[in-house]
N, C-alpha and C positions, 0 to 999 in steps of 0.2 A: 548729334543728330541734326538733318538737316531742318532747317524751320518750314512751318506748315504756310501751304501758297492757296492765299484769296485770291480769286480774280474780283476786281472791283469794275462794272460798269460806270464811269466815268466821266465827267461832263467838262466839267474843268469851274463849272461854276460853282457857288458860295457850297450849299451841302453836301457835292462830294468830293471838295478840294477839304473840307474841315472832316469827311468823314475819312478819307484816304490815311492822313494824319492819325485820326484816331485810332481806326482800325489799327495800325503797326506799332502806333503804344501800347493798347488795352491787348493785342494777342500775340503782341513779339512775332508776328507771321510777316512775312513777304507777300508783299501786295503787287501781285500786276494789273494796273492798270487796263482797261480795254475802250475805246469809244470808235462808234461807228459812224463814221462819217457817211449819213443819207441827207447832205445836202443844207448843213448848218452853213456854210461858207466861210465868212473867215471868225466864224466863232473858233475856230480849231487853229488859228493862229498860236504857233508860241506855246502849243496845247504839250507836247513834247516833254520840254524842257520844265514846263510849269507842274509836268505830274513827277517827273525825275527828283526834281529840286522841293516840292513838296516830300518825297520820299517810297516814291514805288521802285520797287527794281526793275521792271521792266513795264513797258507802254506799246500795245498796240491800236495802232490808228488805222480799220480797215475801209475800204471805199467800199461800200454796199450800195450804194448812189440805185446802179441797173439793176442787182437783184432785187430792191427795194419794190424799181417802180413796174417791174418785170412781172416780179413772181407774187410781190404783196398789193402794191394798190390797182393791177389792170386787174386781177380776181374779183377784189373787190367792188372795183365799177362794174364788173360784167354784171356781180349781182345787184346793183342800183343800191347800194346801204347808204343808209342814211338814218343818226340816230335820234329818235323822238323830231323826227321831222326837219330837224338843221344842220347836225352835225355831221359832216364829211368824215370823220373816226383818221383826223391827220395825227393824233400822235397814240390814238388804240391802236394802229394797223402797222404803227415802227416797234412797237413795242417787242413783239413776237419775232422778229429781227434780230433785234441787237439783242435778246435772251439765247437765240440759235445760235447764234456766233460763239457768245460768250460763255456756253455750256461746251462748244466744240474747242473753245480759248483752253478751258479750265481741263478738260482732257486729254490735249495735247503738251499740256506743262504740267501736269500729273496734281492739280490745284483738288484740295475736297473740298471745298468750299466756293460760293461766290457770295457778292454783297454787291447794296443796290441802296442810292439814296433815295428810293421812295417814301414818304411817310404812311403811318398806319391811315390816316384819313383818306385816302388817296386811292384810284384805281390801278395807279403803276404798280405799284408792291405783288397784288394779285396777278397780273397780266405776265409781271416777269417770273413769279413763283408755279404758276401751273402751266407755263410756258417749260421750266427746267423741269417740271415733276411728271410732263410728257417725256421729254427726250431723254432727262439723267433723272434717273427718279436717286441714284445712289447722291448725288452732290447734297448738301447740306446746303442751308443758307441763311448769311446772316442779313440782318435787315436791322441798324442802328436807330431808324427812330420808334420801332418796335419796343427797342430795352430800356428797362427805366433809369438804369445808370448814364446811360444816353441823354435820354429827355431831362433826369437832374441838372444836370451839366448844360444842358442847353436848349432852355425853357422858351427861347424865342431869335428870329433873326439875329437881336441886336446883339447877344452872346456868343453866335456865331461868327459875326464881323468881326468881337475884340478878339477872339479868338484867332482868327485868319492874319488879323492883326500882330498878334503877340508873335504868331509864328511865321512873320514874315512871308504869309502866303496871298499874292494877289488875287482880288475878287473885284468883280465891276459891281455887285450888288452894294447899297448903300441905305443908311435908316431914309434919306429924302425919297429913293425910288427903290420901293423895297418890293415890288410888287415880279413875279417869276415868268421867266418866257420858256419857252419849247420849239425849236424848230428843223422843221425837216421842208425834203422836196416837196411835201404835200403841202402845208402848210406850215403856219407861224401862230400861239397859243399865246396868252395872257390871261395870269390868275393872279388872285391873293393879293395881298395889301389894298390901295386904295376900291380896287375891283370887288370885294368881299361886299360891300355896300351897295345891292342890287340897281339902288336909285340914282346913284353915278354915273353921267353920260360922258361916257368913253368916247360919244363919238361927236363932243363939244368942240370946239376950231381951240379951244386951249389942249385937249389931249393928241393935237393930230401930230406929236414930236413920238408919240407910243407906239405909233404904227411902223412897220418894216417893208414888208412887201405888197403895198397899194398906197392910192393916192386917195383922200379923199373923193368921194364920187361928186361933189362939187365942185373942185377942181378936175377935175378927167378933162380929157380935151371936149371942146364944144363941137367935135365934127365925128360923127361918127367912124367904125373900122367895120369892114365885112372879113370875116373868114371863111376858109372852107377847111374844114376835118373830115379827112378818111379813114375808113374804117377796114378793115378784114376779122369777120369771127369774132366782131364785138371788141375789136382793140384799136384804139387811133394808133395809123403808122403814116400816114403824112398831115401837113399842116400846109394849104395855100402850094397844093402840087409835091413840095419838098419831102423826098422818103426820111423820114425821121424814126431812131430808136426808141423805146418808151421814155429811158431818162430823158432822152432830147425833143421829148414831148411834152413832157412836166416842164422841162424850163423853159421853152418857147409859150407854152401856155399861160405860164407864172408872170412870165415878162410882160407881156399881152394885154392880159387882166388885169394887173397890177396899173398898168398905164390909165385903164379905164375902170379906177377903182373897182373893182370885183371883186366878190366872194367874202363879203364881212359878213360877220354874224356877231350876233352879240345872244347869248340866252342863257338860263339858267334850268342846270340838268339834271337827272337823275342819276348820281354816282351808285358804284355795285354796292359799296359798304353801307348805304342808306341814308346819305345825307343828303342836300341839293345843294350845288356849289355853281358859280356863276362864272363863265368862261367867256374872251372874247376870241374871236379867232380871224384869219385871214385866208383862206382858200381860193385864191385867184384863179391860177392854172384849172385845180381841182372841180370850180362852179361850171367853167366853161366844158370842160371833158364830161362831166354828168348829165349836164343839158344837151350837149352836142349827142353823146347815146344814149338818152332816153327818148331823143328824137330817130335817129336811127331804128333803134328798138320800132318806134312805133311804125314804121312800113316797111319792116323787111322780119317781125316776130308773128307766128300764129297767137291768135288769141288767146286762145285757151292755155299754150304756153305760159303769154307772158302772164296770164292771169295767175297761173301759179307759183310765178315765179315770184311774185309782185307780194303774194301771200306771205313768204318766207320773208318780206327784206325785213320786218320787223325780228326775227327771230334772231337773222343771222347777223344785223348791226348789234343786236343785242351780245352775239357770239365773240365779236370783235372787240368789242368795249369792253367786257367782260372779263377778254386773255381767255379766249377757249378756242383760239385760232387752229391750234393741234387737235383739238377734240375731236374725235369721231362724225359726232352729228355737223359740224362744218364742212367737214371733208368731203360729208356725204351729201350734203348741200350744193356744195362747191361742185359735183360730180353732175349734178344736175340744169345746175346754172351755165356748165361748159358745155353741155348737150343744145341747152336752151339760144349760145350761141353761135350755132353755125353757121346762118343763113344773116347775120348783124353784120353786114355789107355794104359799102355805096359811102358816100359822100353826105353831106351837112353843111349847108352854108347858114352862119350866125351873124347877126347885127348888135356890133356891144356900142353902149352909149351908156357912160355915166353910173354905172352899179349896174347894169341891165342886159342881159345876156337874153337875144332876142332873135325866134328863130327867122328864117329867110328862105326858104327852100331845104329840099332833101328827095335824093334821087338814086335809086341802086337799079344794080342788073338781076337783081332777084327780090326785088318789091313785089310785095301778096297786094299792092293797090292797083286798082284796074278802072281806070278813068269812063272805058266802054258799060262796067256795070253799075258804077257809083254814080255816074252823070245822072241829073232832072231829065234831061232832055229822052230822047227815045233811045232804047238801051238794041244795038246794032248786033250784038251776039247774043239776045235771046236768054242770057243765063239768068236773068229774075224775071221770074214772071210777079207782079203787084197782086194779081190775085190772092195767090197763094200766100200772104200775110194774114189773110181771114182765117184760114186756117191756126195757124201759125199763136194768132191772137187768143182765138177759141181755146186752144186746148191749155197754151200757158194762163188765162183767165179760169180756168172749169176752178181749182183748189180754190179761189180767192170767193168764188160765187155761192161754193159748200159752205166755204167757210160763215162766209156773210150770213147766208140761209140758217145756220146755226145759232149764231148769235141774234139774229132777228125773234127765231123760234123762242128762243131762252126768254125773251123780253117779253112775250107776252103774255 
């Protein structure tokens, strides 16, 4: 009979090069391999040969790079998410990616099963699991640090190294720098090991060898850069005139930012499974594309729109961090937010200096701003009358004055 095919999501680092191994002991099954390349760079170096030689029968390495920044992070911007106030959601928003691929992987090679090195502690596990229980609800899955024959065997990092060790499988992880990265087009993640320690300053002139994609904002250059981002429908499609694709939007951005130290956060979050766990991140590109249309947004969105739009970002970063990017109520979010941008039009000129993404003008051909009604000065088309705020005042004041009257009545 022929033996049973996991597909394994893939990374090539320490826990799914030691779980890939494992996997093909403990189930005699054929493992293929899958990693999505959305813009690790040359972490995928060597990536090939190192899952072959660890022992997958087969490896795919697909470029999701455009779908990523296409179909997953402009959605996203359209709706302003942002979660508990800092996080850009760089590696919630890949997550639902590389699970669609790898569910399209696993029924294409006739696989029942996939597997995933996320730990139970962790919000990946979730994200990739209700991710495949949308699209293949028949797939199974296995999840190794789930089982406790798993976690026997490998109680911490440093069992995991002798392990990669004994079998001859290269890892860049090591007990001196044990601490885990994440990176895609959006950004770049650090957790765990020294970072676990909320009162650690990451961003001390001894840890500045941690960082990837930015410079210190004390080192950035001391002269400022202007740019200009264009928009159409609420998407940047040029940068400084140049028609650019969305990927080649993210890395023009990434480059940019990163020069001029952007987009670090350092905070501690509200994970789905209930714990708080403390993340550093680097979103260069991603800081400057937020700012640049939430600026937009604000003279070319009706009010009331974006007020309601505004309402939802809490829910739907919630949605995204979460792994309920397929779910219904996102979809149906997501249907609203694409309505909300149609008129997200025009240009954006920004001033970065040093961490600081600072706006400079903003100009469209279908701006709701009308310089003739907003002006101090004597308004030339008649459309405000000042009077007419008496009114205006009165009636929105009448409930606060019952109210008052009420409680005054009460008190005596």
């Amino acid at each position: 009979m022929a033996k049973e095919k996991i597909v394994l999501a893939y990374s090539g680092g320490l826990d799914t090069s030691v779980i890939l191994k494992w996997l093909k002991e403990t189930y005699d099954a054929e493992i293929i391999a899958f990693t999505a390349d959305i813009g690790q760079k040359d972490e995928l170096d060597g990536l090939e040969e190192k899952a072959l030689q660890t022992g997958a029968s087969k490896i795919y390495i697909d470029d999701l790079r455009d779908e990523f920044a296409k179909d997953f992070i402009n959605p996203m911007f359209q709706a302003a998410a942002l979660y508990e106030g800092q996080y850009l959601l760089g590696t919630s928003i890949a997550r639902p990616l590389i699970a669609k691929r790898m569910v399209e992987i696993a029924r294409a090679e006739g696989a029942t099963a996939i597997a995933h090195g996320a730990t139970g502690k962790g919000n990946d596990q979730v994200r990739f699991e209700l991710t495949a229980a949308a699209l293949a609800p028949e797939l199974s899955v296995i999840a190794p640090w789930r089982l406790e024959e798993f976690r026997e065997q490998f109680p911490g990092r440093a069992e995991m190294i002798a392990y990669a060790e004994k079998h001859g499988i290269p890892v860049t992880a090591s007990a001196a720098k044990p601490y885990s990265t994440d990176r895609n087009l959006l950004h770049i993640s650090f957790e765990s090991g020294m970072l676990e320690d909320p009162w650690f300053d990451a961003a001390a002139d001894d840890n500045k060898g941690m960082y990837v994609l930015s410079v210190a904002p004390e080192d950035a250059p001391d002269q400022a850069e202007y740019i200009e981002l264009e928009f159409d429908k609420g998407d940047c499609v040029a940068i400084n005139g140049a028609k650019l694709t969305p990927l080649q939007v993210m890395e023009t951005l990434n480059e940019i930012g990163g020069k001029h130290g952007i987009g670090r956060v350092d905070m501690v979050e509200n994970r789905f499974v209930g714990m708080k766990s403390r993340g550093v991140y680097e979103t260069p590109g991603g800081t400057i594309l937020f700012t640049a249309h939430r600026k937009m947004e604000s003279l070319t969105m009706d009010r009331d729109v974006m007020h309601l739009r505004d309402s939802l970002i809490s829910k739907y970063a919630s949605l995204v961090y979460n792994g309920f990017w397929f779910a219904p109520e996102r979809l149906a979010i997501q249907a609203l937010v694409g309505e909300s941008q149609k008129n997200v039009s025009g240009t954006v000129r920004l001033k970065l200096y040093k961490g600081n993404v600072i706006g400079a003008g903003v100009k469209s051909p279908v701006s709701l701003y009308n310089p003739d009604i907003a002006t101090m000065e004597a308004d030339p088309t008649k459309a405000y009358d000042q009077g007419d705020a008496t009114g205006f005042i009165h009636l929105n004041a009448l409930r606060l004055k019952v109210s008052s009257g009420v409680e005054q009545n009460a008190k005596k």
